[in-house]
N, C-alpha and C positions, 0 to 999 in steps of 0.2 A: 581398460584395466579392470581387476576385478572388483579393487575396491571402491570407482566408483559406480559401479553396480549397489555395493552396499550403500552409499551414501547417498544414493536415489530414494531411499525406505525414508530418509530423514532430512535431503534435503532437495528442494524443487529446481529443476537444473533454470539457469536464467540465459536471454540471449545477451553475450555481452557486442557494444559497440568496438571501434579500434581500439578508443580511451580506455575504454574498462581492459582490454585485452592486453593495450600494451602495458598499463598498471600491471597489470599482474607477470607480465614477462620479467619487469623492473622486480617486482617482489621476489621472481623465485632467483634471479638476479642476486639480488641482496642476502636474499634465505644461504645461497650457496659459499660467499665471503659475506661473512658478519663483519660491520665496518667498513667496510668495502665505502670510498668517497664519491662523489660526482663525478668527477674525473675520473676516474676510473669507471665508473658505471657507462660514461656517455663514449670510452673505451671499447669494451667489454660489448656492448648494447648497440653502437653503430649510429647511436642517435645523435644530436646536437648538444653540447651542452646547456642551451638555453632549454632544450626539449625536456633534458632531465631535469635540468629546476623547478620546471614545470609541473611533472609527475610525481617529482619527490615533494613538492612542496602540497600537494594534492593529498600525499598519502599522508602528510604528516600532518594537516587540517583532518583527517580523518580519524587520525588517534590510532593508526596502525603501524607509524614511522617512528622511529625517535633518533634525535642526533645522540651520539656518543659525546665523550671529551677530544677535545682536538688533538689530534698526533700529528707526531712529524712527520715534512714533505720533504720535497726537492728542493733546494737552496734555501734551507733555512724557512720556507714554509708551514704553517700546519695546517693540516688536512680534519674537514670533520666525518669521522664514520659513523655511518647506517645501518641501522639492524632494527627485525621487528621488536614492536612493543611488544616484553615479557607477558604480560597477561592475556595477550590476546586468545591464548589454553598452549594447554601443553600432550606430550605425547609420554607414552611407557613402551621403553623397551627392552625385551626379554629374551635373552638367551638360555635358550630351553638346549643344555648340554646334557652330554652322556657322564661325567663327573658332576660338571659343578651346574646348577641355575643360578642367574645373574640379571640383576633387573636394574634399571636404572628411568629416573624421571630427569624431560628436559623439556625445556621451553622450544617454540620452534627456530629458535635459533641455535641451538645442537647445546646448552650451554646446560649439564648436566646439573641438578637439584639435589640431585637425593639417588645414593646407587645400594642395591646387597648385594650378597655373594653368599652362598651358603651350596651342603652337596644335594645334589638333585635326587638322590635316593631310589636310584630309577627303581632299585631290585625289591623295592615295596612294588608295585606296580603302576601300571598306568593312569587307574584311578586319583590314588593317591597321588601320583606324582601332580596332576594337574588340581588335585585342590591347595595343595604344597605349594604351587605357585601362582592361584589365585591369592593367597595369603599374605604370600610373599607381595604381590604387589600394591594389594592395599596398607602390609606394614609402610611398604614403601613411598607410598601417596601420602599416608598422615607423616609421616619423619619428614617428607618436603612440606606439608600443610597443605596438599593441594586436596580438593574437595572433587569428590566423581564428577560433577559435573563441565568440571573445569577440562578435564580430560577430552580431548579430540579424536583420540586413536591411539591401538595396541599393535604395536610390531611384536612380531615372535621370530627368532629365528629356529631352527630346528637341525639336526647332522643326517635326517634318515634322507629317502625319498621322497619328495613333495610334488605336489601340483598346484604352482603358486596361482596361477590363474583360479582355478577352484576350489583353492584354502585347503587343500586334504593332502594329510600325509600317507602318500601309497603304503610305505614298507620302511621297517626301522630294522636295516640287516647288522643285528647284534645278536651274540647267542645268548639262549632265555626270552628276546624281546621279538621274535619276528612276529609270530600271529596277533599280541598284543596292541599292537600297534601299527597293525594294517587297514587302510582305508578307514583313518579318524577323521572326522570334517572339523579341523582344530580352528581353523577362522570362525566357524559359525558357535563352535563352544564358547570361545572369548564373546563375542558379539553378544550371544545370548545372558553371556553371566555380567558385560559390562557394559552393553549398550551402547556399543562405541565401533565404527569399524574397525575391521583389524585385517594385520597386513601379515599371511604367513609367508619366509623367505627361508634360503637355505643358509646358513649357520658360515659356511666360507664364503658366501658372496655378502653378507652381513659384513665378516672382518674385512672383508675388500674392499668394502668400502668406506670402511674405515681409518682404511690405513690409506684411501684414496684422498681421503678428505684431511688426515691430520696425521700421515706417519710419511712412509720414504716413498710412495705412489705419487704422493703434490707433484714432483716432479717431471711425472711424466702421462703421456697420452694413450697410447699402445704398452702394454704391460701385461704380463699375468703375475697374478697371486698364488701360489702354492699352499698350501697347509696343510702341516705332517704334525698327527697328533694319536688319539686314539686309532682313527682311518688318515686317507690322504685326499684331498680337495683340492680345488683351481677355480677360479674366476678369471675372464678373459678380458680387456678393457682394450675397446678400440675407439679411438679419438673422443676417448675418456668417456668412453658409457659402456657397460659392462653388457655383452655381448651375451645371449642366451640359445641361440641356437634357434630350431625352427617349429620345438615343440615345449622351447627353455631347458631342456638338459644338459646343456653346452658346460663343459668345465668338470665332467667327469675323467679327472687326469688319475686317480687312484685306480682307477679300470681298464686302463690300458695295459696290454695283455705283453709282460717281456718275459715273461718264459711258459710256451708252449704245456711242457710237463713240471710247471711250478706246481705250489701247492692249490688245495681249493678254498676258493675267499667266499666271503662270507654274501655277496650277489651270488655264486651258484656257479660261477666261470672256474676256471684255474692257471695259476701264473701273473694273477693282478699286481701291479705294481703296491698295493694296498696291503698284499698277502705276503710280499715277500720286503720291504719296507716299511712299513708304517710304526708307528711309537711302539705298540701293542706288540705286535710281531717283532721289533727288537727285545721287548722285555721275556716273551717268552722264550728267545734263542738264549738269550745271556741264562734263564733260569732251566733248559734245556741241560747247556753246555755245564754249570754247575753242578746238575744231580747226575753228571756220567765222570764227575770228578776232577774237572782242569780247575789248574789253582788260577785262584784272582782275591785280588784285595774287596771285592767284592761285598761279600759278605759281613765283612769288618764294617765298610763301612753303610753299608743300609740298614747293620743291624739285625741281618737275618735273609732267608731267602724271598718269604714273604713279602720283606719292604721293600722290593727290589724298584726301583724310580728312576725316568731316564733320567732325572738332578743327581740322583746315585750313581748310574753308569758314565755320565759326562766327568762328574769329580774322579769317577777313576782313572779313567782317560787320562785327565789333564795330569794324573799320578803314575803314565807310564803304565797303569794295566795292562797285559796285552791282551785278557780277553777280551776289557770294555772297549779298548780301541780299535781292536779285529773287527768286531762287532759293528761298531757305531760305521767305521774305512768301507763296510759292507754296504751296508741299505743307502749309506752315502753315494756308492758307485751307481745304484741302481734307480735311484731317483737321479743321477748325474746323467744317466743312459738312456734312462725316458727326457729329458730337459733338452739332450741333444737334438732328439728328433722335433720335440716343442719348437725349437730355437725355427729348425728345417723347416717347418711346415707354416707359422707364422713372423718368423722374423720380426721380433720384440723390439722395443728399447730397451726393456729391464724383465728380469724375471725376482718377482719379489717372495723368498720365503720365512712363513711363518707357524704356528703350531707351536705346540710345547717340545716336542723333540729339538725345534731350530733355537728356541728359549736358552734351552739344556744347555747345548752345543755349539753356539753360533757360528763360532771364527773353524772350529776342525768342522763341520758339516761342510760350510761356504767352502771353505778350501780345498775339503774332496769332490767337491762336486764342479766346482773351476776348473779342476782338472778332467776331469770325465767330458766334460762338456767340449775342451778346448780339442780334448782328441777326438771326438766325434760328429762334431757338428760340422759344417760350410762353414767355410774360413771370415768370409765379407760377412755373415749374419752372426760368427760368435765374435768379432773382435770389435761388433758393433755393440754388441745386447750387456749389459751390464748387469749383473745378479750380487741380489746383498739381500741382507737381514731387514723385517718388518721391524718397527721403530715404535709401535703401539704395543698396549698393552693387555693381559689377558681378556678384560674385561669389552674389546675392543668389537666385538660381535653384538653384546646389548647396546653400545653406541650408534651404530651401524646401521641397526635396527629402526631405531629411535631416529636417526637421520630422515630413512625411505619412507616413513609413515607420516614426517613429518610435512614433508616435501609433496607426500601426496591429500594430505590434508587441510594445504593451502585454500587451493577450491574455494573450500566448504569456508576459511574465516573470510572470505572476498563476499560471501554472502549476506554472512554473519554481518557482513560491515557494509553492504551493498554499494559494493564499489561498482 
């Protein structure tokens, strides 16, 4: 991995023995379910439960363990859980969106400290934007009181093109931003301003995993994640590890190409499921179809043409509009139509969607798109594969972030602690 190429500049790689090896299996163990018990651990882990007294009793002579308060068991039992010690450092993670930037500080136990939110500003530029969110994240360190040093690691996520293996964002296909933000080495800018490794990731396999770890994904092992927002994304999860393909571009579901003589998307193809559904491309049809004159309550209620918001076009919906409902019943079918073939080609357990369009509209999206799916897909893989709404929340990409950096920063506090 790439990052710990970085963490070779700072930290001396050690040979560990089995003890030290399986300590740390148990750690990322526990890293994974916070509180997570013995029993459950010697579960989960294959080991003995004397095995695990053993290790755990190890880690926590080390001052890297701590028990929790006891919760309930099975017959009236209580169970004690395990999670690392809070200070052992913590991580920051950043969602570097195309609206909003989102940063949030957390221990390596996912357990967030301190979050912002504010707009990303892209249309100042690229410069700006990234001192705007170096800013941002040291407001954010002092409001937790964590001090730089404390710090282990910077996740970023990002919506362009990436090259997670080499920290560089190829191409940010937005209009205004493509040459701006072509081939920036965004890992090594963090590194260099914070001293710290840092983990660049793409912005829907962020929320995916997030919604893997704490929204409607727990559930299941084989899944993909959808997200329909400004563009459209996908993360692919088999036997619950997100799958990347064979050069990591795996999960470009907004690219799939359903209409030959669609229009031209914003990669340079035409017909992209991205160009003919996405948030974006609803808002422009609905603001289309108003300046050639069809009536809709529309306008009434966003206020204007200008404020036009798919929260705006869904309230109309739900009020019988028929343009915002034609509309929405549209890009609905057509992400229904790509999902069919999804289903065909991988045979899911679940197809999880989210983005601010699925926000907007949850229950009329899901349910045009059930239907699309049921008429188009194989019978045995759609009445198997169950599709609903992500259970997380906006901010659920800087979680996500914050998760993979932490998880890969483990390493480095086994050193720290010379386990």
């Amino acid at each position: 991995m790439v990052l710990k190429k970085s963490m070779a500049k700072t930290v001396k790689p050690a040979r560990r023995g089995k003890a030290a090896q399986t300590e740390l299996s148990i750690l990322k163990l526990i890293q994974s379910s916070p509180s997570i018990s013995r029993v459950e651990l010697a579960q989960a882990s294959g080991l003995s439960t004397a095995a695990i007294t053993g290790v755990v009793s190890s880690l926590v002579q080390k001052n890297i363990l701590i028990e929790g308060p006891s919760l309930a068991g099975g017959l009236g039992r209580k169970r004690v859980g395990l999670m690392l010690r809070q200070t052992l450092g913590y991580v920051v993670g950043v969602d570097l969106g195309t609206f909003n930037l989102r940063v949030t500080i957390s221990d390596l136990n996912g357990v967030s400290l301190a979050s912002h939110e504010t707009p990303t500003q892209m249309d100042r530029g690229r410069d700006q934007v990234l001192r705007h969110t170096c800013r941002l994240i040291r407001e954010t360190l002092r409001e937790a009181g964590i001090k730089p040093g404390q710090v282990l690691g910077i996740g970023v996520a990002f919506s362009g093109v990436i090259d997670v293996e080499k920290g560089i964002i190829l191409s940010y296909p937005r209009p205004g931003h493509v040459e701006s933000w072509r081939n920036i080495p965004l890992r090594k800018i963090f590194e260099d301003e914070f001293h710290v490794p840092c983990l660049l990731e793409d912005s829907v396999r962020a929320i995916a995993i997030s919604e893997r770890t704490n929204g409607a994904g727990r559930k299941y092992s084989d899944f993909v994640y959808i997200d329909v927002g400004v563009g459209i994304g996908s993360a692919i999860f088999i036997h619950g590890k997100i799958y990347r393909g064979f050069n990591g571009s795996a999960g470009e579901f907004g690219h799939m190409t359903v209409d030959e003589d669609g229009p031209l998307c914003c990669c340079g193809n035409h017909g992209c499921l991205e160009a003919i559904a996405s948030g974006a491309t609803l808002i422009d049809m609905v603001k289309g179809a108003l300046k050639k004159g069809v009536p809709s309550k529309l306008l009434e209620i966003a206020g204007g043409s200008d404020k036009i918001t798919l929260e705006a076009i869904a309230e109309a919906a739900e009020a019988n509009d028929s343009l915002a409902f034609r509309s929405l019943t549209e890009v609905a079918g057509h992400i229904g139509t790509a999902c069919a073939d999804l289903i065909n080609l991988l045979n899911p357990e679940a197809i999880i969607f989210g983005g601010a369009m699925f926000r907007a509209a949850p229950e009329l999206l899901i349910r045009q798109v059930q239907q699309l799916v049921r008429r188009r897909a194989m019978e045995k893989s759609v009445n198997d594969a169950v599709l609903l709404t992500a259970t997380t929340k906006s901010d659920a990409g800087a979680h996500g972030i914050a998760k993979l950096i932490a998880e890969r920063v483990l390493d480095e506090v086994m050193e720290r602690n010379l386990i």
